[in-house]
C-alpha positions in Angstrom: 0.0 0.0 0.0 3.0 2.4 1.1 4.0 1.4 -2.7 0.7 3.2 -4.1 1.5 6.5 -2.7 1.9 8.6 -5.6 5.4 10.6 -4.9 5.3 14.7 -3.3 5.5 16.9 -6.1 7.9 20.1 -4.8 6.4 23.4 -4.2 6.4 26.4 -6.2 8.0 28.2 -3.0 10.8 24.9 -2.7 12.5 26.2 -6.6 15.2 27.8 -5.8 15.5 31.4 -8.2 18.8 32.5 -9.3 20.5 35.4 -8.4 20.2 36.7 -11.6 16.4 36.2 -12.3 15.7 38.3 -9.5 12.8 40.3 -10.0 13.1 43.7 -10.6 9.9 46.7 -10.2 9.5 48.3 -13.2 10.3 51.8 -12.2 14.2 50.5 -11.7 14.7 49.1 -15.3 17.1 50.7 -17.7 15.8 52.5 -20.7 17.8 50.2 -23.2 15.9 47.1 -21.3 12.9 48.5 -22.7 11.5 46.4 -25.6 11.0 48.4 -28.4 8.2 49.6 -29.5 8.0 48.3 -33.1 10.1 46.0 -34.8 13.2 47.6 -37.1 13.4 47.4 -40.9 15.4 44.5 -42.4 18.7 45.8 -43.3 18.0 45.1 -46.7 15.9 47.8 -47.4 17.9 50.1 -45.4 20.8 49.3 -48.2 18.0 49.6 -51.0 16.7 53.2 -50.2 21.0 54.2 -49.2 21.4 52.9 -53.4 18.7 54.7 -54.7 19.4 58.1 -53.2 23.2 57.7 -54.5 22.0 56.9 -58.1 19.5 60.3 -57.8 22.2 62.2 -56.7 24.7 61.2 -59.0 22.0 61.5 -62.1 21.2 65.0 -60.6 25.1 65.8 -60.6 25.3 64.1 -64.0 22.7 66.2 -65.6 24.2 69.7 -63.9 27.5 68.5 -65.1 26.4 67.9 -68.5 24.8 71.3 -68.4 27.7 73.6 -67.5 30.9 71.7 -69.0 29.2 70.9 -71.9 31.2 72.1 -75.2 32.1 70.3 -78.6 35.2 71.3 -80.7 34.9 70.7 -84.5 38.1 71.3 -86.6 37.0 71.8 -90.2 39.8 70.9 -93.2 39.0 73.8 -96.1 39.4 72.8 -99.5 42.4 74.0 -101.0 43.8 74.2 -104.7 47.1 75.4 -105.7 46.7 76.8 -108.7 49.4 77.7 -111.7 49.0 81.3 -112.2 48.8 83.0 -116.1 51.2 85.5 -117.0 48.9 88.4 -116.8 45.5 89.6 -116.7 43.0 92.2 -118.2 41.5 94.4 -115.5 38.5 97.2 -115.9 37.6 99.9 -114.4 33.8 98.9 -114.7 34.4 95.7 -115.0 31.1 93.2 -116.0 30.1 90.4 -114.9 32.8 87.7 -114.8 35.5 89.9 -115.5 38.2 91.9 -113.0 38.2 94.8 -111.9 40.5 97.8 -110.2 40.2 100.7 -108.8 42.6 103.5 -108.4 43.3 105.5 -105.1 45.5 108.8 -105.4 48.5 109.7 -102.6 50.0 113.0 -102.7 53.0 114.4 -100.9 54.7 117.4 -100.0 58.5 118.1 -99.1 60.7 121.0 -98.8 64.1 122.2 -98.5 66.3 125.2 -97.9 68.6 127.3 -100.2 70.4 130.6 -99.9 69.5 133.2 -101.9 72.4 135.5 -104.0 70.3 138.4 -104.7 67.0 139.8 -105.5 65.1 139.4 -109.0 61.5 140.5 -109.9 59.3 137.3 -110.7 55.7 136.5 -111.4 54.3 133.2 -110.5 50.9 131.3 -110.9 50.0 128.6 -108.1 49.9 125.0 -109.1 48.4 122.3 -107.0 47.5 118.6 -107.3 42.9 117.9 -107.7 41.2 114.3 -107.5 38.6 114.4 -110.3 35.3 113.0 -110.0 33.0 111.0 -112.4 29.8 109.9 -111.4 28.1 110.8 -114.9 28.3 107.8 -116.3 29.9 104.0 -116.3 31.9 105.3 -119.6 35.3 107.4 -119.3 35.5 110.8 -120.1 38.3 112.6 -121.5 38.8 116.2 -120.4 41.4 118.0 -123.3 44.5 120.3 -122.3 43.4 124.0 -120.5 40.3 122.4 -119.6 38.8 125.0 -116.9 38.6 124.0 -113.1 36.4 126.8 -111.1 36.4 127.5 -107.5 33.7 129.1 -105.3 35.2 132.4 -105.7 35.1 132.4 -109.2 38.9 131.7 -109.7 39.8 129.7 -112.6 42.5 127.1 -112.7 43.7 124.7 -115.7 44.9 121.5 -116.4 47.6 121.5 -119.2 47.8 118.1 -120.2 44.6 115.9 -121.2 43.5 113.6 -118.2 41.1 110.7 -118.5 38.7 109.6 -115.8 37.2 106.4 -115.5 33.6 105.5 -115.2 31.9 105.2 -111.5 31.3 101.9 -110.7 28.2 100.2 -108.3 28.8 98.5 -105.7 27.0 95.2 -104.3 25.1 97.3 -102.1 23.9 100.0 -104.9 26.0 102.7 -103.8 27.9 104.3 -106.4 31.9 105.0 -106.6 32.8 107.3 -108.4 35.5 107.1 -111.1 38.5 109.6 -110.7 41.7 111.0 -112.0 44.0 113.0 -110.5 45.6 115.8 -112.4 47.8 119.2 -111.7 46.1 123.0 -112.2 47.5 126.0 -112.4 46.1 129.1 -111.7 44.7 130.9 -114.6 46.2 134.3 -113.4 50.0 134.7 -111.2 49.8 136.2 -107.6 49.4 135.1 -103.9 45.6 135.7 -104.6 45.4 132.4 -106.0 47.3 130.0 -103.6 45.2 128.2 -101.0 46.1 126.5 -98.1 42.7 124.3 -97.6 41.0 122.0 -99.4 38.7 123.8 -102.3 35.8 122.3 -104.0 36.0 122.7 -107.9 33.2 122.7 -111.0 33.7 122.6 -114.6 32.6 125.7 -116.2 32.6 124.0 -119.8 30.0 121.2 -118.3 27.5 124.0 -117.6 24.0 123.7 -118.6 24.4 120.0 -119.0 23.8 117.0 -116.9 27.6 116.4 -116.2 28.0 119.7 -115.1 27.2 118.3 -111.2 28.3 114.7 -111.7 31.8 115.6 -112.8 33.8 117.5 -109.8 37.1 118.1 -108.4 38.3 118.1 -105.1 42.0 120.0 -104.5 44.5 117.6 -102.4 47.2 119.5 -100.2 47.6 123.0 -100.9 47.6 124.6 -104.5 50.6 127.4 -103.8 53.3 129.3 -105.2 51.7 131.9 -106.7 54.0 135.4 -106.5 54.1 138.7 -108.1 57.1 141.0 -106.8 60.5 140.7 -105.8 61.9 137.5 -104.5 64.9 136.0 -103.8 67.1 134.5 -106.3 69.2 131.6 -106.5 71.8 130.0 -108.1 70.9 128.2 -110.9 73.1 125.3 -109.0 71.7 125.3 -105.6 68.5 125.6 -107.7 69.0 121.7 -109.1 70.4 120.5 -106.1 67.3 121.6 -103.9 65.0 120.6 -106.8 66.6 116.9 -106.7 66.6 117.1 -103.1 63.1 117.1 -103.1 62.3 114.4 -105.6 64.4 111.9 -103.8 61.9 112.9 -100.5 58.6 112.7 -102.8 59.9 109.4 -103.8 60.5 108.1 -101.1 57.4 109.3 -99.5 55.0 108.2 -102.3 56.1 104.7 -102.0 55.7 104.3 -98.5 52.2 106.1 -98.2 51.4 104.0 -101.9 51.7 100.5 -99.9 49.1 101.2 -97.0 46.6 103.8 -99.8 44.9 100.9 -100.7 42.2 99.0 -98.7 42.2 96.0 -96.4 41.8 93.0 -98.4 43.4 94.5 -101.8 46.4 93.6 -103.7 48.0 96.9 -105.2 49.5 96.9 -108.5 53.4 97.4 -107.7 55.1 99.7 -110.5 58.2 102.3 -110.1 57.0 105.3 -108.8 55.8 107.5 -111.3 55.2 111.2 -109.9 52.9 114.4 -111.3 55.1 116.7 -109.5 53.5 120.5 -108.7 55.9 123.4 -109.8 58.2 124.3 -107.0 57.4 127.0 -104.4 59.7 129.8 -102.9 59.0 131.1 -99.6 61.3 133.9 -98.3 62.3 133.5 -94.6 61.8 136.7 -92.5 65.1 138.9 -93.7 67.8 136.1 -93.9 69.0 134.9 -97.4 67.2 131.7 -96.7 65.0 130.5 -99.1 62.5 127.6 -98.3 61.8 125.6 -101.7 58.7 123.2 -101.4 57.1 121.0 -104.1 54.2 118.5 -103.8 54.0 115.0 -106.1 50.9 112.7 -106.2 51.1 109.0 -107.4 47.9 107.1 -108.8 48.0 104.0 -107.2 46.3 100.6 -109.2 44.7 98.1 -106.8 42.0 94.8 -107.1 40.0 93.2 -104.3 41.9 90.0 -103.3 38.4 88.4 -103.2 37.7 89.4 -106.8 41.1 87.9 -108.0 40.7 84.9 -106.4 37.0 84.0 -108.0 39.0 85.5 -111.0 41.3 82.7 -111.0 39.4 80.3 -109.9 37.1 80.7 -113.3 39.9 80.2 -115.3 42.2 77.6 -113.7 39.6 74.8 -111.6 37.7 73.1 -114.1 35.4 72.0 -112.1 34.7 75.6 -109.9 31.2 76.3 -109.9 31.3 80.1 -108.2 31.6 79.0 -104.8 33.5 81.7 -102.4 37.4 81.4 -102.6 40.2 83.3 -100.6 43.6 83.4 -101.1 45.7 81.4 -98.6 48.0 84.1 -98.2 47.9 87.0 -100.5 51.2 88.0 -100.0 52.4 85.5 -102.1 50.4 87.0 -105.1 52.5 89.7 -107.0 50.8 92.4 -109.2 52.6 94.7 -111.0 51.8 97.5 -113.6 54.2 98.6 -116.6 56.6 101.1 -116.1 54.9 104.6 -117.5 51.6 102.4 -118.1 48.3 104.1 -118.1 46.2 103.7 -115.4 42.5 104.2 -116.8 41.1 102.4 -118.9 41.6 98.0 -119.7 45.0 97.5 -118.3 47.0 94.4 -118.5 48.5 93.1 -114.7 51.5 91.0 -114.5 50.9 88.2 -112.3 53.7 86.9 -110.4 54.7 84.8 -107.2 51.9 81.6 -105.8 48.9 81.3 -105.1 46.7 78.6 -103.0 43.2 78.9 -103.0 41.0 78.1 -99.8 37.1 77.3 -100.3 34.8 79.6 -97.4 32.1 78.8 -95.8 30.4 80.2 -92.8 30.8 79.4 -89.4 27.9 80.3 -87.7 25.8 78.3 -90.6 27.5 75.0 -89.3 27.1 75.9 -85.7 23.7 76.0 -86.3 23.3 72.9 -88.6 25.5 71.0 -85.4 22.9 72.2 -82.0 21.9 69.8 -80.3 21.9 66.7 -83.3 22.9 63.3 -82.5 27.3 63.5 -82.7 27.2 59.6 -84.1 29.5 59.5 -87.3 26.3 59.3 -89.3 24.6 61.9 -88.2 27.4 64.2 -88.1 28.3 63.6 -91.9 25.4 64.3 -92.9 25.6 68.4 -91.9 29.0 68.6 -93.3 27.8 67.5 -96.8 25.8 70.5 -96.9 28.9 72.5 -96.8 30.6 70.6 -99.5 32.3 71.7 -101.5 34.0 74.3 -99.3 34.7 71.7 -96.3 37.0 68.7 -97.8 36.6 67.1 -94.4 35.7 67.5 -90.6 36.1 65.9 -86.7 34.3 66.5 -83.7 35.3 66.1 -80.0 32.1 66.4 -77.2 32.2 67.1 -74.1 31.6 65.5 -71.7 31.6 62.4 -73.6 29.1 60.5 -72.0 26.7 63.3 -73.6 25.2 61.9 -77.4 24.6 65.0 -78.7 25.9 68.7 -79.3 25.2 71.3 -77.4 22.2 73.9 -78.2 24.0 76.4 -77.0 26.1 78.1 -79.9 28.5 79.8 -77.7 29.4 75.9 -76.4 30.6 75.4 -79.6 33.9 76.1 -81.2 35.2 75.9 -85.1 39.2 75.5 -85.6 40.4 75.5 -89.0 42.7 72.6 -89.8 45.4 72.2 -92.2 45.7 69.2 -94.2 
C-alpha cells in the first residue's frame, strides 16, 4: 500500500531562483531594457533606399555637369587648290560680270628744302596744286582735253595742261555708287598770292555747264595749291637751284612709296610699278630777312589696286575646271605679285602681270555649321550628314564632345567652337 502512494510533487515556493532572475519593479529598469516599440526594418531595405538616393544624386550631378561643362570642338579641313598662275591679266575699271576689276586710289605728298639766296630778282608766278577728279556721270570714261577749266567758289579759274582721263563710276553690291577719278595738276589761270590756297577747295567745270555732267563731274584740290607770286623775291643759283629741286624728288619718292603701300584698302592687292610722280611746280618762300630761301614742291602717285576676293574668284574661273562660283580666298595673298608697266596708263583695260603663288581656300560660314551641329545626335552618321551640306567648301571635318558620355551637341552656340585645320 506504502508502494501506491503517488510521490510529493515540490512546491512552487521549494524552486530555488537565481540570483540573476531576481525580479526587478519596473520603475528601476534601464531605458535600453525596454523592448522596443515596433520592430526595425530589415537591413535590406535600409541598403536599397542608401542605393537609390546615391543613383539620384549622381543622375542630378550628372545632368548639372552635363549642363555647365558641356562644349564640342569641330576642326574643319577647307578645300584647298594650288593653282598655276597666267602670265597676266585684263582688269576694268567697270568691270562686267565675270571679269576683274581695279580701282585706283591717289596719294599725294609734300617736301621741302632750304637754299640761300644770292640776290634779289622780280618774278611772277601762278600757283599749281595737285585735284582728285570725280565722275559719277556715267559707267563710260570721259576725256577732259588740255586747258580744260577748273572753277572754285570764288570764281577763280584754274587749268589742267595736259589731257587727263577719268574712268567711269562703278556700283557697288550694295547699290552705292563709286565714283571714277583721275588726278591731275592745275594751275592758276592768273599769277599772284591771290590764288594760292592753303585748304582743301571744291572745284566745278565751267565747260559742263548747262548740262547733266556739269554736277556729276567735280574736283576736289588735295594738299595745298601754292606758289603763286608777283614781286621781288629771292634769287638763287641756278646750282643750288637743281640740287634743292633733286633734293626734293628723292623725299617725294621716297614718301609716295611708303604712303602708296598702306593707300589701298584691307583686303586688296596693289598693282606694284616704279614710282611715277605728277610733281607740282616748286614754291619759294622767303624767310623773314635772312638769305634763306625755303623751296617746297608737292608729287601725287595714282595708285592701281584689285580686291583680293575678286582675283581669287578670277582665278578660280579660269584655272579649276570644275569651280562652280563657290567663295574662294587666297591662302596668303602676299604671295600674289601684281605689277603694272613702267609709265603704263592707269584708266582704262590695263593688262597686270601676275607673279609669285597662289593657294586657293574654299569659305564657308561658321555660324551656318554651328547651327546645322545644336543639339543633333554627334554619331559619325549623323554628323556627316551636316558637313555634306557645306561641301564643296569643307574637304573634311572631326568632332570632339564634351563631356563624352553626352550623345549629342550642345544647343547652345557659344558651347561650340570651329578651328580651321590644315591638311
Amino acid at each position: 500500500m506504502q508502494d501506491m502512494i503517488p510521490p510529493r510533487r515540490p512546491s512552487i515556493r521549494n524552486i530555488p531562483v537565481a540570483a540573476e532572475h531576481h525580479h526587478v519593479p519596473p520603475h528601476e529598469r534601464f531605458d535600453d531594457e525596454q523592448p522596443p516599440h515596433r520592430p526595425a526594418p530589415p537591413r535590406s531595405y535600409a541598403l536599397l533606399w542608401w542605393g537609390v538616393g546615391v543613383v539620384a544624386v549622381c543622375a542630378v550631378a550628372g545632368l548639372v555637369l552635363s549642363t555647365l561643362f558641356e562644349r564640342a570642338t569641330v576642326t574643319v579641313y577647307p578645300k584647298t587648290q594650288s593653282i598655276t598662275l597666267p602670265p597676266s591679266v585684263v582688269a576694268q575699271p567697270n568691270a562686267p560680270l565675270g571679269s576683274l576689276s581695279y580701282q585706283t586710289v591717289t596719294v599725294t605728298q609734300t617736301a621741302s628744302t632750304t637754299a640761300q639766296a644770292t640776290g634779289t630778282q622780280k618774278v611772277s608766278k601762278f600757283a599749281t596744286g595737285a585735284i582728285i577728279i570725280s565722275n559719277t556721270y556715267s559707267t563710260a570714261s570721259q576725256q577732259l582735253t588740255a586747258n580744260t577749266r577748273f572753277q572754285a567758289s570764288d570764281g577763280k579759274i584754274y587749268r589742267i595742261h595736259a589731257p587727263v582721263t577719268v574712268p567711269g563710276d562703278t556700283k557697288n553690291v550694295d547699290g552705292t555708287i563709286v565714283p571714277g577719278t583721275a588726278t591731275a595738276i592745275v594751275y592758276a589761270d592768273g599769277a599772284g598770292a591771290d590764288y594760292n590756297r592753303t585748304t582743301q577747295t571744291a572745284f566745278t567745270i565751267p565747260g559742263f555747264k548747262g548740262t547733266p555732267r556739269y554736277t556729276r563731274f567735280t574736283a576736289q584740290s588735295q594738299g595745298a595749291i601754292s606758289g603763286g607770286f608777283v614781286g621781288t623775291a629771292p634769287a638763287i643759283a641756278i646750282t643750288d637751284e637743281t640740287a634743292a629741286e633733286a633734293t626734293l624728288k628723292q623725299s617725294l619718292t621716297a614718301a609716295l612709296q611708303l604712303a602708296a603701300q598702306h593707300a589701298a584698302p584691307s583686303g586688296s592687292i596693289v598693282a606694284q610699278r616704279p614710282v611715277t610722280p605728277t610733281y607740282t611746280d616748286i614754291a619759294e618762300t622767303p624767310v623773314g630777312t635772312s638769305n634763306s630761301v625755303v623751296l617746297s614742291q608737292s608729287a601725287s602717285e595714282v595708285v592701281v589696286f584689285v580686291s583680293a576676293v575678286d582675283l581669287a574668284t578670277f582665278l578660280a574661273k579660269q584655272t579649276v575646271p570644275e569651280y562652280k562660283g563657290e567663295s574662294v580666298l587666297f591662302a596668303d595673298p602676299s604671295t600674289v605679285e601684281l605689277t603694272l608697266p613702267l609709265g603704263g596708263a592707269t584708266t582704262g583695260p590695263l593688262t597686270l602681270g601676275l607673279g609669285g603663288s597662289a593657294t586657293l581656300v574654299w569659305q564657308f560660314d561658321q555660324n551656318t555649321l554651328i547651327q546645322a551641329l545644336l543639339g543633333t545626335s554627334k554619331d559619325a552618321a549623323s554628323f556627316e550628314r551636316v558637313v555634306q551640306h557645306f561641301q564643296p567648301a569643307i574637304a573634311k571635318a572631326e568632332a570632339d564632345v564634351h563631356p563624352f558620355w553626352k550623345g549629342t551637341f550642345p544647343t547652345n552656340p557659344s558651347r561650340i567652337t570651329i578651328k580651321l585645320g590644315t591638311q
